[in-house]
C-alpha positions as CSV (number, residue, x, y, z in Angstrom):
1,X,-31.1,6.7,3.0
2,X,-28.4,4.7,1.8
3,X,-26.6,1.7,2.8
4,X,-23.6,0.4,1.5
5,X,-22.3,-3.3,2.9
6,X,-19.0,-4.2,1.6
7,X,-17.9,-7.5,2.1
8,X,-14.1,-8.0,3.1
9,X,-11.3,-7.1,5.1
10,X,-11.4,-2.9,6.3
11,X,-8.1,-2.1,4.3
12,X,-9.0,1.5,5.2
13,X,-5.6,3.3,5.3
14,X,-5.5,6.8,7.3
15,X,-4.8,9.8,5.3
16,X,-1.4,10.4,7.6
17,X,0.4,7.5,5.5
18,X,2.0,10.0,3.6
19,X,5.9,9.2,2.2
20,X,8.3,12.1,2.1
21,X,11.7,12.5,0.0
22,X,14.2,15.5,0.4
23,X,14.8,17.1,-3.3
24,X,17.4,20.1,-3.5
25,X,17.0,20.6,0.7
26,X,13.3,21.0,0.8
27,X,10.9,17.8,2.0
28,X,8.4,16.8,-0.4
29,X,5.5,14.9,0.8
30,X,3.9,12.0,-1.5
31,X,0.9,9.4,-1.3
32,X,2.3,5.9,-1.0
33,X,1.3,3.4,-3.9
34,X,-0.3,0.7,-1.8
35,X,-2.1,4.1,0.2
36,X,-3.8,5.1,-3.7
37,X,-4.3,1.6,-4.4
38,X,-6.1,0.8,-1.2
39,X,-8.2,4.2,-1.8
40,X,-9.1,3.4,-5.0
41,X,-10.1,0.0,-4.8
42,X,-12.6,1.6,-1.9
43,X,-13.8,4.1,-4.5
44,X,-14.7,1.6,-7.0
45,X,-16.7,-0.2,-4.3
46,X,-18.9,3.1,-3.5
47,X,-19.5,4.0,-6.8
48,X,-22.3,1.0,-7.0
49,X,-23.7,2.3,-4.2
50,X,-23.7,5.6,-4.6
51,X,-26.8,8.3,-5.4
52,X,-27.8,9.6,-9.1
53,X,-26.5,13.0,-7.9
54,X,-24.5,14.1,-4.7
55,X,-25.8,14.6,-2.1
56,X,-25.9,18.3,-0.9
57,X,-27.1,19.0,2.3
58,X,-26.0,18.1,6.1
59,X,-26.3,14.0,6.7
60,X,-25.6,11.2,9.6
61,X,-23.4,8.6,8.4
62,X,-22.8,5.2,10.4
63,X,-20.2,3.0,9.6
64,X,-19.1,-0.4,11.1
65,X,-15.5,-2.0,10.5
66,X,-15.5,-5.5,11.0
67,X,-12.0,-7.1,11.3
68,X,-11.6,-10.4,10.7
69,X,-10.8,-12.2,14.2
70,X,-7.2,-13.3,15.0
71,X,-6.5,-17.0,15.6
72,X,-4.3,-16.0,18.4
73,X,-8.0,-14.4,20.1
74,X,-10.7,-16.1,18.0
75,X,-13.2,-15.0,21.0
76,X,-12.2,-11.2,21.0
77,X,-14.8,-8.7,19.8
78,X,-13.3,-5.8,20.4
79,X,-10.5,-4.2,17.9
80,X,-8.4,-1.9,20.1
81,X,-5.7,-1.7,17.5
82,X,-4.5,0.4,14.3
83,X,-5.7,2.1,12.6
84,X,-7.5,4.0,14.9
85,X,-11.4,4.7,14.2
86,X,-11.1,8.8,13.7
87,X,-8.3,8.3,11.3
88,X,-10.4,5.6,9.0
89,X,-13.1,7.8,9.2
90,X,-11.5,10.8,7.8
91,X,-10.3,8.5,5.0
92,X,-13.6,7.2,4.5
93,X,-15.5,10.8,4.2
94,X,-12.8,11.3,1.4
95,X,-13.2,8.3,-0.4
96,X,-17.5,8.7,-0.2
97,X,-17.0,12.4,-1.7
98,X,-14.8,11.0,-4.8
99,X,-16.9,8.3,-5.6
100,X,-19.7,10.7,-5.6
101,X,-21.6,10.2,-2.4
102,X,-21.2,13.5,-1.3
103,X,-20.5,17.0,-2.6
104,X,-18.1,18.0,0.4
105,X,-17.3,16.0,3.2
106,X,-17.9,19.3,5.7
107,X,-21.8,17.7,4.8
108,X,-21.5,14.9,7.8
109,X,-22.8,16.5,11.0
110,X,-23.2,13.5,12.9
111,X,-20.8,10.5,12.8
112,X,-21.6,6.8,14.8
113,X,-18.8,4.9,14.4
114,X,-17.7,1.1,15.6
115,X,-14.8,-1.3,14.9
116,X,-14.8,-4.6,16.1
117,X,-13.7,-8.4,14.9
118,X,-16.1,-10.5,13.3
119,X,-15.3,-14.1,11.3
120,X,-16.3,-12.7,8.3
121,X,-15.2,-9.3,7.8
122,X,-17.1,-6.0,5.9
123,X,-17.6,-2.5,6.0
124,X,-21.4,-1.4,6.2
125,X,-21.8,2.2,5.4
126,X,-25.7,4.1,6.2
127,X,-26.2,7.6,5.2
128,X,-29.2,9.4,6.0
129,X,-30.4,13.0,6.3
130,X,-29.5,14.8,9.4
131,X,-31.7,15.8,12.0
């Protein structure tokens, strides 16, 4: 098993933040700066938890967003807001396979997933076999 708790704001952006220009007619599609810079700051965070090797075979991963509350609702748990949880997620399993966690991110066959607001935000990661 691991677990990863990082302590911070959730800046998870969603892998449809994508920035498009026209050249000679024909759309071209680009990652946004603060979208790499966001990812690889995340990266960099996994890498010191991550195994000696990738892992290779089919895992459970859990993952909690905390949001920091707003001061507007300091007593709301709940974060029914952007960006939505299956969006993060996706991100997420791409940023655990480049900073080594994984070997392919069709590996995670079971996914438990929360966001909510907390005073002090994180993002705690568990990945186990599955079974």
């Amino acid at each position: 098993m691991i677990t990863a708790l990082i302590l911070g704001e959730p800046n998870i952006v969603t892998c449809q933040q994508k920035g498009v220009m026209v050249r000679n007619g024909k759309p071209m599609f680009f990652t946004k700066k603060r979208v790499q810079d966001s990812r690889d700051a995340l990266i960099l965070q996994l890498r010191k938890f991550a195994p000696r090797k990738p892992i290779d075979y089919p895992v459970l991963i859990r993952v909690k967003l905390a949001y920091k509350q707003t001061k507007a609702r300091p007593n709301e748990r709940r974060h029914g807001k952007r960006p939505d949880l299956s969006n993060s997620f996706k991100s997420l399993e791409d940023c655990l396979v480049k900073a080594g966690w994984l070997t392919d991110d069709a590996l995670v066959d079971q996914i438990v997933a929360e966001k909510f607001r907390v005073s002090e935000p994180y993002i705690e990661i568990t990945m186990k076999e599955a079974l």
